[in-house]
N, C-alpha and C positions, 0 to 999 in steps of 0.2 A: 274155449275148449271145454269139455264137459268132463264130470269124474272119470266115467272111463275112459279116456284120453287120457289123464293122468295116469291112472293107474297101469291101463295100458305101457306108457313109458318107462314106470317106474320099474315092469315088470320084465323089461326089454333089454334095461340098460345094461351094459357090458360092460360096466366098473360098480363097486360093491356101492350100494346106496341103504337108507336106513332112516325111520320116521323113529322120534321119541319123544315123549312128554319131558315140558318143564322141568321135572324132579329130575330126569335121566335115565326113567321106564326105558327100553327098546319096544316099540310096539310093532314095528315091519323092519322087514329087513327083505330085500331082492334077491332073486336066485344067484346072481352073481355073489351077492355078500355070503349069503347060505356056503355056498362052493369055495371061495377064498378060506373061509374060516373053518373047513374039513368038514361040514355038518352035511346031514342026510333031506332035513327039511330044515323051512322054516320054523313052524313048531319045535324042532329039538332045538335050535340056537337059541329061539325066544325063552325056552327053559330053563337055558344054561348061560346067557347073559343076562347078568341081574340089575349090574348098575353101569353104564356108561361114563357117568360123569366120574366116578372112582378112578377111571382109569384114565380118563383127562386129566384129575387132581396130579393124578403119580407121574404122569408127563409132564404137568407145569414142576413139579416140585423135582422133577431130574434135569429139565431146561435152566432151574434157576440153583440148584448143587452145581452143575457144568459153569454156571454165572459166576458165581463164589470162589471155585476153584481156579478163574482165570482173573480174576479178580485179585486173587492171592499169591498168582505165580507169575501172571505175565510184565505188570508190573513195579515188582520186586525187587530189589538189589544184587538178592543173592538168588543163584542158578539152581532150580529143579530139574531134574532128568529121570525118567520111568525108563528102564532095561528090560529085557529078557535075563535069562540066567547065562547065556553065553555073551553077553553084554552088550548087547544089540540095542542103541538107543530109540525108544517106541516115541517117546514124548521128549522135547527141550524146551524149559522154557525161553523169554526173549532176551533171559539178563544173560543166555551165551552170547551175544555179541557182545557187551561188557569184558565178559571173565574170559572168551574166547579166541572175540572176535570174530566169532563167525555166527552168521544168522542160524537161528534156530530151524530153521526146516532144512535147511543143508547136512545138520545133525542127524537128524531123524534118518536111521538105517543105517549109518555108519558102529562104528562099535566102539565104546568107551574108552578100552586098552588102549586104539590107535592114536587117541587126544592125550595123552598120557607120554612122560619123557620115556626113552626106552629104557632106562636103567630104574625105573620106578613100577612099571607093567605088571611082574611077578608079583610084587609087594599087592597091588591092586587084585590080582586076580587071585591070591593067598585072602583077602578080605572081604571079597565077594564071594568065592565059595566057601568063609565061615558065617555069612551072612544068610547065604542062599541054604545051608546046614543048620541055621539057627545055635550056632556054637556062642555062648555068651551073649555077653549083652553090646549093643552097637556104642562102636565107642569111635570119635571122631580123628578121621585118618589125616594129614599133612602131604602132600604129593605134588609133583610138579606134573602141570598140564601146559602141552604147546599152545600157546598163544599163533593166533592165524600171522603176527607179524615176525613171526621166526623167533620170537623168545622165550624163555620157560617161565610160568605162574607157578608161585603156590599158593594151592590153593586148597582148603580146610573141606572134608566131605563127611557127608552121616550118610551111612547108608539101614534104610529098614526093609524085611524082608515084606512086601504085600500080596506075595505071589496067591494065598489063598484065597485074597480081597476079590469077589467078583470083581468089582468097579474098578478095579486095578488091574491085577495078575501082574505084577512085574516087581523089580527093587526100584524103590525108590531112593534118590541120591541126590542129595542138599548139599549144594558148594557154595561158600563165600570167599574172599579173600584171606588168603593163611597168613598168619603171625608176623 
């Protein structure tokens, strides 16, 4: 095939494509790429993207924090859980089947309260919403949580507020085994 053949396809192709030099220049980019990325031309994207590889850097370097963080939670002895503020559990880690019994993505959408004895609930959600208020400083709560075999844990929790954390938005709640 000859250059323009190439370039022909290149110019054709109907997913975003993009030629750059070793260092991480962008020097072409396809109309399709142009259009993906909101730009009018060629020339204004080539403008306005400077370095490529920067933003590969900050993709490997979120792929291996993600690494880190599973590394740390999944695991672990003691149970991590990310809430919403009505306690909707986003994240479990895997030490719920431990502390619960119950696998962690069976967790996930269920609501905190409902793992919790019902005579304990109120107490819980009295601690969440001075969490969620930033009232004091977090101070490590004692509660009984249902175990999946029908019998009550207690079990020891910290809860901190992350809700403002991008990489978060939620409370975070650290359980181990209580006293």
């Amino acid at each position: 095939m000859s250059q323009t053949d190439f370039s022909s396809l290149f110019e054709l192709l109907p997913i975003g494509a993009y030629r750059s030099s070793p260092d991480g220049a962008q020097l072409r980019a396809n109309p399709a790429l142009v259009r993906l990325n909101g730009y009018e031309s060629e020339q204004e994207m080539l403008k306005n993207v400077k370095d490529i590889t920067e933003s590969q850097r900050a993709l490997l370097t979120l792929a291996a924090s993600e690494q880190r963080f599973r590394a740390l939670t999944e695991k672990a002895s003691v149970m991590t859980m990310v809430c919403d503020v009505q306690g909707t559990i986003l994240y479990a880690s895997e030490a719920a089947r431990d502390l619960l019994g119950r696998p962690a993505d069976v967790l996930r959408g269920q609501n905190v309260f409902d793992t919790l004895h019902p005579q304990d609930r109120q107490q819980a959600r009295d601690e969440m919403h001075r969490v969620v208020r930033r009232h004091g400083p977090a101070a490590e709560t004692v509660l009984r949580y249902l175990h999946d075999d029908g019998q009550s844990r207690h079990l020891s929790s910290l809860a901190t507020n992350f809700l403002d954390e991008d990489s978060i938005q939620g409370v975070v709640l650290d359980f181990r085994d209580g006293p």
